[in-house]
mmCIF file of the N, C-alpha and C atoms, coordinates in Angstrom:
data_MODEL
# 
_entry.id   MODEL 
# 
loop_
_atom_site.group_PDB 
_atom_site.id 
_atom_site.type_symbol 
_atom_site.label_atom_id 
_atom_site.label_alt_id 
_atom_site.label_comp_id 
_atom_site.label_asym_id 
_atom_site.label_entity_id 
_atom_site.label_seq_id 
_atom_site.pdbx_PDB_ins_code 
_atom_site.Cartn_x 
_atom_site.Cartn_y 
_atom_site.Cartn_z 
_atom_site.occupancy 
_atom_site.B_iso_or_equiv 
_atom_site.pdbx_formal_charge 
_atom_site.auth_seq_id 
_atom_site.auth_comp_id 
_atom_site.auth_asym_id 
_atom_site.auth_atom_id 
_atom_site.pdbx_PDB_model_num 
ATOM 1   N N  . UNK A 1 1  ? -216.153 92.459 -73.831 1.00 0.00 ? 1  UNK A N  1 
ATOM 2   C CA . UNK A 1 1  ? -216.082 91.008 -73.988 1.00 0.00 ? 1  UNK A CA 1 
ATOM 3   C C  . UNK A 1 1  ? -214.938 90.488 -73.139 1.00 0.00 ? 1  UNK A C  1 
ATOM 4   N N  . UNK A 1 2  ? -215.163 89.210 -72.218 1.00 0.00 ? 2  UNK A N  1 
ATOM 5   C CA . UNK A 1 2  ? -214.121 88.667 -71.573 1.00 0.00 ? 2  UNK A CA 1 
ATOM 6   C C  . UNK A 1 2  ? -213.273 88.042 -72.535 1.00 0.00 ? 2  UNK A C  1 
ATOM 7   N N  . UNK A 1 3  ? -212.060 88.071 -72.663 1.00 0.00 ? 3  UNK A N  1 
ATOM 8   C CA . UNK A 1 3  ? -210.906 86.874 -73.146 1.00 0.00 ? 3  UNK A CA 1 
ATOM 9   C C  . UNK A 1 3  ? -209.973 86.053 -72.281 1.00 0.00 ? 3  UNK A C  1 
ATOM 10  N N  . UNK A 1 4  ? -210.086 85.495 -73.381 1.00 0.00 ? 4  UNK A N  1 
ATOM 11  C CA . UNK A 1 4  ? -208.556 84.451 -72.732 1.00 0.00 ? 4  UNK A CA 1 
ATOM 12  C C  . UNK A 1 4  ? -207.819 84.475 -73.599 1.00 0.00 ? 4  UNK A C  1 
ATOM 13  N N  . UNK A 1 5  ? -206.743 84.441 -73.379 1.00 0.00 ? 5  UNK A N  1 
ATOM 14  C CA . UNK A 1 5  ? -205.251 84.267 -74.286 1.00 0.00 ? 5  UNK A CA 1 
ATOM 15  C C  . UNK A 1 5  ? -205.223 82.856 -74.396 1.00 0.00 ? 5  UNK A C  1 
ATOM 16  N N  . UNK A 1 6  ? -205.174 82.242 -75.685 1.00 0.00 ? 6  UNK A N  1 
ATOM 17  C CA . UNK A 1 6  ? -204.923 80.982 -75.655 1.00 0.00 ? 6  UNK A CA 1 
ATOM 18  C C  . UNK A 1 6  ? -203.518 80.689 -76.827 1.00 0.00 ? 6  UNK A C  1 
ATOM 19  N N  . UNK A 1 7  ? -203.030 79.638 -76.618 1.00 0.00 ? 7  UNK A N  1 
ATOM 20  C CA . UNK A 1 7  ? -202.244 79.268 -77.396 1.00 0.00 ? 7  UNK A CA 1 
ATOM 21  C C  . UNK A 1 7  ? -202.084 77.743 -77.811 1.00 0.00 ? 7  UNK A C  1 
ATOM 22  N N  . UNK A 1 8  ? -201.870 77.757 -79.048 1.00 0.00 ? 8  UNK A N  1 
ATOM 23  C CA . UNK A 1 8  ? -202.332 76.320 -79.463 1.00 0.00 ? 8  UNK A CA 1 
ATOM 24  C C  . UNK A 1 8  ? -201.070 76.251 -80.694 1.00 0.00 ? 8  UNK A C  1 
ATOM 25  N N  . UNK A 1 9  ? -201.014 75.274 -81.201 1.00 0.00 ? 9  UNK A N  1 
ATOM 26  C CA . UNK A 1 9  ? -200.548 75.062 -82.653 1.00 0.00 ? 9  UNK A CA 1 
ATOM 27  C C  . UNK A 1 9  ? -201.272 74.775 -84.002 1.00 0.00 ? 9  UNK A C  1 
ATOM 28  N N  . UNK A 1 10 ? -200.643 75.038 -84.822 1.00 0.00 ? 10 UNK A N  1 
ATOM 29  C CA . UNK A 1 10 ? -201.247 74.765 -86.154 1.00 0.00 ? 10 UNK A CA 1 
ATOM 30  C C  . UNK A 1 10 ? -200.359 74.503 -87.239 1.00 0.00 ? 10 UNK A C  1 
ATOM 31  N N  . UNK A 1 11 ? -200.323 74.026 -88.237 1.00 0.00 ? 11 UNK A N  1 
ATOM 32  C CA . UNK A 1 11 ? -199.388 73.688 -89.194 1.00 0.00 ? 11 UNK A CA 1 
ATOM 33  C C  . UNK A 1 11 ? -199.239 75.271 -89.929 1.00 0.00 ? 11 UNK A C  1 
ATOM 34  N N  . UNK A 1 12 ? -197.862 75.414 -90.039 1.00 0.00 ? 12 UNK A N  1 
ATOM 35  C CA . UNK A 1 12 ? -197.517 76.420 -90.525 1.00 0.00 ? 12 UNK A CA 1 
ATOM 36  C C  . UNK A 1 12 ? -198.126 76.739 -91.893 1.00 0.00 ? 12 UNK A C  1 
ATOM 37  N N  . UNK A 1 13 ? -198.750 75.967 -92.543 1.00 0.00 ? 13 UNK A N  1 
ATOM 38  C CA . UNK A 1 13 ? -199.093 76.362 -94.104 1.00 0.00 ? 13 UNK A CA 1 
ATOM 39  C C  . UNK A 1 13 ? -200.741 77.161 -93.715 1.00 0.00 ? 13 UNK A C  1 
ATOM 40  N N  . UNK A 1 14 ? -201.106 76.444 -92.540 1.00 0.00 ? 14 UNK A N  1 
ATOM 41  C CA . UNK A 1 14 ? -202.282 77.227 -92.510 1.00 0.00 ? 14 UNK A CA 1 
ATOM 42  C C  . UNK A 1 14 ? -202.411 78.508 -91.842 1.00 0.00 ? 14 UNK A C  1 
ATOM 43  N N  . UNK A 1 15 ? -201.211 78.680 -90.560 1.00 0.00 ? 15 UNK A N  1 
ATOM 44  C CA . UNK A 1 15 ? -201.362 79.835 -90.430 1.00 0.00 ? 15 UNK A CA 1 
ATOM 45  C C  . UNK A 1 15 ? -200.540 81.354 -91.650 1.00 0.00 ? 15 UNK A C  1 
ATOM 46  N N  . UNK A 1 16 ? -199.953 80.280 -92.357 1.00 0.00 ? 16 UNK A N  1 
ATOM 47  C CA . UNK A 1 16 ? -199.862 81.647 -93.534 1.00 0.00 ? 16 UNK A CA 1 
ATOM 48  C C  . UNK A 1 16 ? -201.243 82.211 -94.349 1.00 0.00 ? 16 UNK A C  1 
ATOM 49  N N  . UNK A 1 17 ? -201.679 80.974 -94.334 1.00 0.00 ? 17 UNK A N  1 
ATOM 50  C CA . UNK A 1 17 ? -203.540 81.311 -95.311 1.00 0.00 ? 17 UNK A CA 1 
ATOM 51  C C  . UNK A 1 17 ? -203.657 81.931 -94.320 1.00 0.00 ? 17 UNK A C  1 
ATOM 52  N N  . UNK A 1 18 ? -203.729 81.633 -93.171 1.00 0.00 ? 18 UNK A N  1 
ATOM 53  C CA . UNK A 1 18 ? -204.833 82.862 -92.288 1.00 0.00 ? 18 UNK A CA 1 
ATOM 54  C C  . UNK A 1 18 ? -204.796 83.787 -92.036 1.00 0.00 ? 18 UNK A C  1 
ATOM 55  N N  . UNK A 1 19 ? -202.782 84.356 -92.251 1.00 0.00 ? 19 UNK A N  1 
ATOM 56  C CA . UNK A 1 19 ? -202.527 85.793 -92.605 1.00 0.00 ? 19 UNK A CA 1 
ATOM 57  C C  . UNK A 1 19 ? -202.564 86.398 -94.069 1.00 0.00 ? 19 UNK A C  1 
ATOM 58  N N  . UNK A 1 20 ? -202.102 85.562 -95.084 1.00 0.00 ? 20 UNK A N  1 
ATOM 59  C CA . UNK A 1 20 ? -202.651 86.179 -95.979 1.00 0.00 ? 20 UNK A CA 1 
ATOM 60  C C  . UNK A 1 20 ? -204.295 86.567 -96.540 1.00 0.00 ? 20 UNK A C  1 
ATOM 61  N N  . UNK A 1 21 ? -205.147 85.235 -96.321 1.00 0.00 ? 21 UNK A N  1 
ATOM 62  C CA . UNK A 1 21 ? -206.449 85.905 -96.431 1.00 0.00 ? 21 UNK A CA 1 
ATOM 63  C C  . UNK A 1 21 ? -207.203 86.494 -95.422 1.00 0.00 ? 21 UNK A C  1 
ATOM 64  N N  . UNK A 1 22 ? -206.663 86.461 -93.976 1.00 0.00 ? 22 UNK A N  1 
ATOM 65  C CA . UNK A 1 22 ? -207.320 86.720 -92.847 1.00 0.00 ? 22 UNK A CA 1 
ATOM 66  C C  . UNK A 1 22 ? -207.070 88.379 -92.623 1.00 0.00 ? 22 UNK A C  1 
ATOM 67  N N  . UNK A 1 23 ? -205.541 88.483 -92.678 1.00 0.00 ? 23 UNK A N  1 
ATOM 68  C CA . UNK A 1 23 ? -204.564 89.569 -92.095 1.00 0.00 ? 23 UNK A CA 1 
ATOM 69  C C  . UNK A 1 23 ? -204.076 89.497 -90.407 1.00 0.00 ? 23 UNK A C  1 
ATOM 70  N N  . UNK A 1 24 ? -203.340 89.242 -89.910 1.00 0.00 ? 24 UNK A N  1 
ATOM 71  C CA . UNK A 1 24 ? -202.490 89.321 -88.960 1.00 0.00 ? 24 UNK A CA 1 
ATOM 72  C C  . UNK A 1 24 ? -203.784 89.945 -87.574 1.00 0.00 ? 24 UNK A C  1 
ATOM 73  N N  . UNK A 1 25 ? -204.068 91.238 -88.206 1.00 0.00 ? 25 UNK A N  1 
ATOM 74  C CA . UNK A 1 25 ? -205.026 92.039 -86.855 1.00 0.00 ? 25 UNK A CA 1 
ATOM 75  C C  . UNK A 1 25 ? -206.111 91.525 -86.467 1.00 0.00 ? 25 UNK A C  1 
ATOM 76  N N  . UNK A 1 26 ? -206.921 90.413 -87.761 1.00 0.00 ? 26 UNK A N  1 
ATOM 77  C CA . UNK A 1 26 ? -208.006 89.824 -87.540 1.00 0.00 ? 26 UNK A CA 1 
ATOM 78  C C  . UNK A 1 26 ? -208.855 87.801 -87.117 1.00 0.00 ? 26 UNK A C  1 
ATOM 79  N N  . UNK A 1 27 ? -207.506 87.712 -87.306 1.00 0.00 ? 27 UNK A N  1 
ATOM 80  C CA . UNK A 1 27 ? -206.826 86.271 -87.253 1.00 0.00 ? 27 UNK A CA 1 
ATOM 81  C C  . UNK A 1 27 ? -207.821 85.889 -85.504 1.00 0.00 ? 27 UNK A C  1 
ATOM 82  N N  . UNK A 1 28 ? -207.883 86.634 -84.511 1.00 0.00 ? 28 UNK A N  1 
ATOM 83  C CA . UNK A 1 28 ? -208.263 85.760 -83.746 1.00 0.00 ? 28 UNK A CA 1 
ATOM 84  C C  . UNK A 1 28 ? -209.981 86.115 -83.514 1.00 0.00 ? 28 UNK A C  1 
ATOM 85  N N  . UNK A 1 29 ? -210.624 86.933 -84.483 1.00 0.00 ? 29 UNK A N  1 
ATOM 86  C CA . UNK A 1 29 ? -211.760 87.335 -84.490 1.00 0.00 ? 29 UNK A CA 1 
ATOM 87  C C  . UNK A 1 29 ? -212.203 85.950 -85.700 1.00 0.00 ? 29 UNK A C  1 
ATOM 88  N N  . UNK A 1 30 ? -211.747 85.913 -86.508 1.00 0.00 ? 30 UNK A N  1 
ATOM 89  C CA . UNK A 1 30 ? -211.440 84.591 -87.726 1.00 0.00 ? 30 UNK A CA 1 
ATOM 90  C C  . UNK A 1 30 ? -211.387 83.256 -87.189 1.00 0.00 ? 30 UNK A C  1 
ATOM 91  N N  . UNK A 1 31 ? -210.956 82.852 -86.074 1.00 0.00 ? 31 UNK A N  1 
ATOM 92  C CA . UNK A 1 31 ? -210.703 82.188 -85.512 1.00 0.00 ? 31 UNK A CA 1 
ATOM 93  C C  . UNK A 1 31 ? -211.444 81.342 -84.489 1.00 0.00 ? 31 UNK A C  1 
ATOM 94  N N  . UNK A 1 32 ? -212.285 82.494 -83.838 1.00 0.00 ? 32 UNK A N  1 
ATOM 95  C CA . UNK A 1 32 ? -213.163 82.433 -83.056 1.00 0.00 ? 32 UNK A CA 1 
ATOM 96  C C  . UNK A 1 32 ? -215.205 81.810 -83.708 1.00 0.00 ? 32 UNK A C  1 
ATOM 97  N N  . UNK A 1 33 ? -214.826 82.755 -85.038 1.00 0.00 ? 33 UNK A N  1 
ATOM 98  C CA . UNK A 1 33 ? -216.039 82.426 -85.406 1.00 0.00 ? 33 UNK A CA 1 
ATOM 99  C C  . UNK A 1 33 ? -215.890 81.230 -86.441 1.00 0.00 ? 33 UNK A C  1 
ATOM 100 N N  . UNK A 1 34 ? -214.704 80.507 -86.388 1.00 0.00 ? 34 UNK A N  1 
ATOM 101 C CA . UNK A 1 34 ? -214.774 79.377 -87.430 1.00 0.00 ? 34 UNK A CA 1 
ATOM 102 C C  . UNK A 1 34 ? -214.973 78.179 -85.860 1.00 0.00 ? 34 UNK A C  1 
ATOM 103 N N  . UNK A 1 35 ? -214.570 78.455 -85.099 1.00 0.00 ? 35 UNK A N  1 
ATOM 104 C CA . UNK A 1 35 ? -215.339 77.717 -83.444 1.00 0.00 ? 35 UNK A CA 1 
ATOM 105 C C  . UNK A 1 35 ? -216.088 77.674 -83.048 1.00 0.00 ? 35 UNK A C  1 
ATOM 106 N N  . UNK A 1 36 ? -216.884 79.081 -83.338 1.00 0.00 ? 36 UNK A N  1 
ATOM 107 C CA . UNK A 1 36 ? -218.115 78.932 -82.860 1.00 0.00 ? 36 UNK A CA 1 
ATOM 108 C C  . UNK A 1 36 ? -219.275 78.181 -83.558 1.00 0.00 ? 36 UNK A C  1 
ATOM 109 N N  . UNK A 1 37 ? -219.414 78.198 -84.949 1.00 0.00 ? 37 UNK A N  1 
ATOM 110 C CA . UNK A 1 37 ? -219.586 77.730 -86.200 1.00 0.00 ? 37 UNK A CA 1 
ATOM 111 C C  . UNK A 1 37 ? -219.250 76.048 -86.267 1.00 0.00 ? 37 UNK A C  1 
ATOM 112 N N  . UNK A 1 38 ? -217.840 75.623 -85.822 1.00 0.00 ? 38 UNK A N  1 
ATOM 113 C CA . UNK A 1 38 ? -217.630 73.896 -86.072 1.00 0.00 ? 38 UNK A CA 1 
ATOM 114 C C  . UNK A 1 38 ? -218.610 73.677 -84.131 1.00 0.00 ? 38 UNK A C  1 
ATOM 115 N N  . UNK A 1 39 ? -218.358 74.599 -83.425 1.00 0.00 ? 39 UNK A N  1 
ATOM 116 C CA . UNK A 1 39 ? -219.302 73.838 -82.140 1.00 0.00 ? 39 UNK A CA 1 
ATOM 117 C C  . UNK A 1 39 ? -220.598 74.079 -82.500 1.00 0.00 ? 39 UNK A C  1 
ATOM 118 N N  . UNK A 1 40 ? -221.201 74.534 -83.094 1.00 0.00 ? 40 UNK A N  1 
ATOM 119 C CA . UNK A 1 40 ? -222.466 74.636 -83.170 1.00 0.00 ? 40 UNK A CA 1 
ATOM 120 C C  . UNK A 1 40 ? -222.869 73.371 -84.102 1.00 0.00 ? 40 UNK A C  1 
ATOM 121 N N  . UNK A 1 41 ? -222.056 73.299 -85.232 1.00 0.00 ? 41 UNK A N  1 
ATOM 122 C CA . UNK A 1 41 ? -222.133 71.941 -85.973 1.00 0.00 ? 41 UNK A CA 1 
ATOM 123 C C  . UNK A 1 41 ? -222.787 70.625 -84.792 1.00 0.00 ? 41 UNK A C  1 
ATOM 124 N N  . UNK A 1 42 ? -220.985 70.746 -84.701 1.00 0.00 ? 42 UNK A N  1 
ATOM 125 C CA . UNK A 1 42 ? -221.448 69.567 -83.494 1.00 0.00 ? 42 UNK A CA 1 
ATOM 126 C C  . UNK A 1 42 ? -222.151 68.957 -82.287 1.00 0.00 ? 42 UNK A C  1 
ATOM 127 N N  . UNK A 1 43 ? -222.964 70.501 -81.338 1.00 0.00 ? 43 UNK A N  1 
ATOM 128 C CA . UNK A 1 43 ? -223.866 70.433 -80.870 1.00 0.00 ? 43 UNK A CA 1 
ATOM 129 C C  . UNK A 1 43 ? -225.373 69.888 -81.872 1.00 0.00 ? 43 UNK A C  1 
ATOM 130 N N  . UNK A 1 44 ? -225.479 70.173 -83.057 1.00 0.00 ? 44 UNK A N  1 
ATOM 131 C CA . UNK A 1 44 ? -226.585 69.884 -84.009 1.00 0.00 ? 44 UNK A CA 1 
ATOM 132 C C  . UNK A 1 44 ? -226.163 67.916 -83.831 1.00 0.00 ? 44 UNK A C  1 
ATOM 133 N N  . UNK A 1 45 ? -225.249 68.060 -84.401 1.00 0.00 ? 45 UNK A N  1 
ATOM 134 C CA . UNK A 1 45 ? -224.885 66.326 -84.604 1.00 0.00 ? 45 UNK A CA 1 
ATOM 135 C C  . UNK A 1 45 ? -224.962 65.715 -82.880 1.00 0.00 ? 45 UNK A C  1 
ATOM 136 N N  . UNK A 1 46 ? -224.510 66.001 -81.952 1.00 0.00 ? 46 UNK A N  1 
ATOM 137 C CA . UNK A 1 46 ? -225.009 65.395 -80.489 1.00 0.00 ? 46 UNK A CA 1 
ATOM 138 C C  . UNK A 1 46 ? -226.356 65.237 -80.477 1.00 0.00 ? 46 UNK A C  1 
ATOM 139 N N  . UNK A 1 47 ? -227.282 66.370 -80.791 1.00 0.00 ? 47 UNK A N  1 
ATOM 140 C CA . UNK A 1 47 ? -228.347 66.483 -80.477 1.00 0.00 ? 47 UNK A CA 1 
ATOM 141 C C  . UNK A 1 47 ? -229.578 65.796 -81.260 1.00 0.00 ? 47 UNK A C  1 
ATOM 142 N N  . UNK A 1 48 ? -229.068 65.165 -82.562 1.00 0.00 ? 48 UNK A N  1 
ATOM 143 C CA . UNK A 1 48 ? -229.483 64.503 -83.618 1.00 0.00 ? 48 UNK A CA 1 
ATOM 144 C C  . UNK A 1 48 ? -229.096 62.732 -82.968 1.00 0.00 ? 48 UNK A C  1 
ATOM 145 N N  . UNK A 1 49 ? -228.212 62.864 -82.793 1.00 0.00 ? 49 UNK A N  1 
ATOM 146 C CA . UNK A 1 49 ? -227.846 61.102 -81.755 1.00 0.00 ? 49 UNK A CA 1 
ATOM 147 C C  . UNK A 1 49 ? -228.506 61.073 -80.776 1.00 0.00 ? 49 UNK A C  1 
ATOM 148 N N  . UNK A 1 50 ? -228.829 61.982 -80.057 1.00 0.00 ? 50 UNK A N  1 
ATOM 149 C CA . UNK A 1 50 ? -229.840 61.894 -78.468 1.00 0.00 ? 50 UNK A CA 1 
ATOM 150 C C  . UNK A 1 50 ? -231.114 61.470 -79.102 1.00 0.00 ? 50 UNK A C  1 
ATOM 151 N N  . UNK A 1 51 ? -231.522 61.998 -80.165 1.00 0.00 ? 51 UNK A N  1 
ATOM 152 C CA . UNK A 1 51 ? -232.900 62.111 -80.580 1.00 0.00 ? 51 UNK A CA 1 
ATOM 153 C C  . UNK A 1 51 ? -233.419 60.366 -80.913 1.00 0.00 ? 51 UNK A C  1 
ATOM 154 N N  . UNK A 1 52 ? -231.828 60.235 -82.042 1.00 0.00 ? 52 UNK A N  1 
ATOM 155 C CA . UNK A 1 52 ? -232.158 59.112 -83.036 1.00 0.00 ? 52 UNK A CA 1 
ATOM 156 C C  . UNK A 1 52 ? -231.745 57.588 -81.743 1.00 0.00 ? 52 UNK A C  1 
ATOM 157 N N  . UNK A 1 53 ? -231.193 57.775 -80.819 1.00 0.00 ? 53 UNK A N  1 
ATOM 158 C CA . UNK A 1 53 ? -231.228 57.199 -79.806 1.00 0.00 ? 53 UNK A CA 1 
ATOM 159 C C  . UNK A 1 53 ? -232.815 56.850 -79.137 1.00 0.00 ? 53 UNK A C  1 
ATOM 160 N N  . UNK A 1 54 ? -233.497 58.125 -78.642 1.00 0.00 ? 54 UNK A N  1 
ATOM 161 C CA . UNK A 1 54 ? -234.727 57.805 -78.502 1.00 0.00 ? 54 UNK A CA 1 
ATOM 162 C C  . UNK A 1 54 ? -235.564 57.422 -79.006 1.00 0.00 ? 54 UNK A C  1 
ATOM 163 N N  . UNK A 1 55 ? -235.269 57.315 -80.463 1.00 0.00 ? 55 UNK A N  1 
ATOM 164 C CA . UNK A 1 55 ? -236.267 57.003 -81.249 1.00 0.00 ? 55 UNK A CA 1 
ATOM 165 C C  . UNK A 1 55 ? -236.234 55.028 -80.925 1.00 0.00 ? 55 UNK A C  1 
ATOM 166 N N  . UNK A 1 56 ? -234.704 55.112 -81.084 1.00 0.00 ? 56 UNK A N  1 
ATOM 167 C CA . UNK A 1 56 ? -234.361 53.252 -81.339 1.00 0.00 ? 56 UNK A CA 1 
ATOM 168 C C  . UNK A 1 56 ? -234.877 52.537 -79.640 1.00 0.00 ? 56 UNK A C  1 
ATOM 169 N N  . UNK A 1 57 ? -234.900 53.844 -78.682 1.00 0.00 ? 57 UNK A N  1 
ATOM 170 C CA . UNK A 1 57 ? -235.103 53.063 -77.345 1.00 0.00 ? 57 UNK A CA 1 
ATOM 171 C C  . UNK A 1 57 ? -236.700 52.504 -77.589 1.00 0.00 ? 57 UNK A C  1 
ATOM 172 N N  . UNK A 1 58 ? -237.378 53.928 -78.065 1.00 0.00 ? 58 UNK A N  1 
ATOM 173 C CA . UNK A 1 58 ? -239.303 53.630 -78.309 1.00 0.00 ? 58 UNK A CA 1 
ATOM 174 C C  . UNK A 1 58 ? -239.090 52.310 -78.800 1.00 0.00 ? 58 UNK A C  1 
ATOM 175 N N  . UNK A 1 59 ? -238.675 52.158 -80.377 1.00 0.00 ? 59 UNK A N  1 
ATOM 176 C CA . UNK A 1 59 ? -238.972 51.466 -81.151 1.00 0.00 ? 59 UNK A CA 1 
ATOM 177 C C  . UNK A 1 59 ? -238.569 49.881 -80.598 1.00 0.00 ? 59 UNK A C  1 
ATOM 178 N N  . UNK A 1 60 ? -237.435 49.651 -79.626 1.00 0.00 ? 60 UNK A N  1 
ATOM 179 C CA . UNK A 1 60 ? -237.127 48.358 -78.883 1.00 0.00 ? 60 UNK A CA 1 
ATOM 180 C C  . UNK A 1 60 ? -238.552 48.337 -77.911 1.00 0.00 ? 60 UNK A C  1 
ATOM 181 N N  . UNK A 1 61 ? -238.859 49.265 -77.515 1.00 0.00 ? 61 UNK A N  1 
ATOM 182 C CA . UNK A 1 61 ? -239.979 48.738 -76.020 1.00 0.00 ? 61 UNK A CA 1 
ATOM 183 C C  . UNK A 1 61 ? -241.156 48.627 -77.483 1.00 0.00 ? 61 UNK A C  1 
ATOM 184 N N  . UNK A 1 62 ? -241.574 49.211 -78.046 1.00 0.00 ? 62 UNK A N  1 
ATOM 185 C CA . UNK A 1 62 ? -242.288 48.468 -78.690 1.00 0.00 ? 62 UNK A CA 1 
ATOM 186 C C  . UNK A 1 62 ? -242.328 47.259 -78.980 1.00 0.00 ? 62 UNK A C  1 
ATOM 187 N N  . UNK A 1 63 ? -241.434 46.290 -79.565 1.00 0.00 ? 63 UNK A N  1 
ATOM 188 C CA . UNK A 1 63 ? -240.806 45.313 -80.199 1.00 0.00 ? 63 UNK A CA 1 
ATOM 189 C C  . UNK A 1 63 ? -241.150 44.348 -78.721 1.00 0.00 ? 63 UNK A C  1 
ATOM 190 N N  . UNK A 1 64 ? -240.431 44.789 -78.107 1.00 0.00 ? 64 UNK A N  1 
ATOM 191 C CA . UNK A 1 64 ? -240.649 43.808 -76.666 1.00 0.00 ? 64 UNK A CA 1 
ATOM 192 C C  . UNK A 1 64 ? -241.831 43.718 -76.214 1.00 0.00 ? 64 UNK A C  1 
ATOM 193 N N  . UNK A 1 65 ? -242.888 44.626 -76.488 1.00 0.00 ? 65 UNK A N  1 
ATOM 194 C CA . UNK A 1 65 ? -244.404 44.811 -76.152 1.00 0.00 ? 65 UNK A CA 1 
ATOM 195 C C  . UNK A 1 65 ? -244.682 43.624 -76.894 1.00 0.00 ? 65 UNK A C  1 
ATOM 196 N N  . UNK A 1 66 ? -244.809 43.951 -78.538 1.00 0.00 ? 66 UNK A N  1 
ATOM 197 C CA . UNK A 1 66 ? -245.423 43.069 -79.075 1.00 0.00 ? 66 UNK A CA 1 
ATOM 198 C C  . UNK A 1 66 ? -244.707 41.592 -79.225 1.00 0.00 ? 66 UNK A C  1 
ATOM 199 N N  . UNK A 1 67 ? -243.650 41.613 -78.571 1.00 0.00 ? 67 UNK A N  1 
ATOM 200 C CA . UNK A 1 67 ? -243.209 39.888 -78.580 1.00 0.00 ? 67 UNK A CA 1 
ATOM 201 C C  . UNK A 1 67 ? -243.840 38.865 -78.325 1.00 0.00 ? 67 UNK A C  1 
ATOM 202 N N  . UNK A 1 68 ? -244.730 39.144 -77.345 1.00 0.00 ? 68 UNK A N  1 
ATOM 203 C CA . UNK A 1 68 ? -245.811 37.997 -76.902 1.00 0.00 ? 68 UNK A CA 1 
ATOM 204 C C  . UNK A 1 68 ? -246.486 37.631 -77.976 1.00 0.00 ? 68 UNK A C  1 
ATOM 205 N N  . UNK A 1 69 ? -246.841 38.141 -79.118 1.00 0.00 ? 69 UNK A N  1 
ATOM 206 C CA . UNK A 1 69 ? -247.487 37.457 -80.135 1.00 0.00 ? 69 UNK A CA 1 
ATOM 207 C C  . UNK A 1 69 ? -246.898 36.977 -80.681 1.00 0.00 ? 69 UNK A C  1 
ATOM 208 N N  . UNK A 1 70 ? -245.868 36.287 -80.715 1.00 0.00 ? 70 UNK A N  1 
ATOM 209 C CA . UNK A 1 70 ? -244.596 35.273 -81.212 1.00 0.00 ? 70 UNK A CA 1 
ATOM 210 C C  . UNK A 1 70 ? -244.683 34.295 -80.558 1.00 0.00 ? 70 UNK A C  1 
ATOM 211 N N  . UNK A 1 71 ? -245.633 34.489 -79.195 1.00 0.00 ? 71 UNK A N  1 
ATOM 212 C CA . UNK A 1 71 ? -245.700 32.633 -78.911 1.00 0.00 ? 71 UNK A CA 1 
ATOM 213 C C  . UNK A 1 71 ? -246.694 31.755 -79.952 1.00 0.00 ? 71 UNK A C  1 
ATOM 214 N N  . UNK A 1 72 ? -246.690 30.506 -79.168 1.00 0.00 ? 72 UNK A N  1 
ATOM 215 C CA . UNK A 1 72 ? -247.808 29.728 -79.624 1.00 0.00 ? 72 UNK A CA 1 
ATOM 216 C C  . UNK A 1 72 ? -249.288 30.011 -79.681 1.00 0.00 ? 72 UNK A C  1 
ATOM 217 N N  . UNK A 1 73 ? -250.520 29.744 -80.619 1.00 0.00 ? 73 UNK A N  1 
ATOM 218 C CA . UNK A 1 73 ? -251.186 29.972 -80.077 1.00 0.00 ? 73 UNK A CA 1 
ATOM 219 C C  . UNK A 1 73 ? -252.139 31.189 -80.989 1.00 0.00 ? 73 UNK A C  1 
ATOM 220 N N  . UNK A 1 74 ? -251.388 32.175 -81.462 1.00 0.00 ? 74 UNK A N  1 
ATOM 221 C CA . UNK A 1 74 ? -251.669 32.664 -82.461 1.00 0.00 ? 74 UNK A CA 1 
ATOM 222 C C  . UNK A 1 74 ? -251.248 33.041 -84.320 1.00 0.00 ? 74 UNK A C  1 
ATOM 223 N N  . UNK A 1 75 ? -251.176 31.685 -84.663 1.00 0.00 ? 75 UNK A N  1 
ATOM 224 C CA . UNK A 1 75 ? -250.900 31.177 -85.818 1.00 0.00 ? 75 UNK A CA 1 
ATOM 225 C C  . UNK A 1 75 ? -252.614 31.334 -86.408 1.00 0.00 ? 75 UNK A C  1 
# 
């Protein structure tokens, strides 16, 4: 597997949870899959706005289709 060394911050209270329930050796395997897991979330939620986007674009060209029967004429 390729890595990268990364370094970031975190509030100290959480990186004690993550050694006490994680352990020190496993912390960036722990780490990795709580990322991969919140991006996958959020790829679901992008991909749910693209959708619900297309839906609202259909549903406007519809709307604009049938506008013409809002003139006069057909009462």
């Amino acid at each position: 597997m390729n890595a990268k060394h990364v370094t970031f911050n975190m509030p100290v209270s959480l990186h004690h949870q993550l050694r006490v329930f994680v352990g020190s050796n496993k912390m960036s395997k722990f780490v990795c899959a709580a990322v991969q897991d919140k991006l996958a979330e959020e790829r679901r939620g992008l991909r749910q706005a693209y959708m619900d986007a297309e839906k609202e674009r259909k549903r406007k060209e519809t709307l604009d289709e049938w506008k013409i029967t809002e003139g006069e004429g057909w009462e």
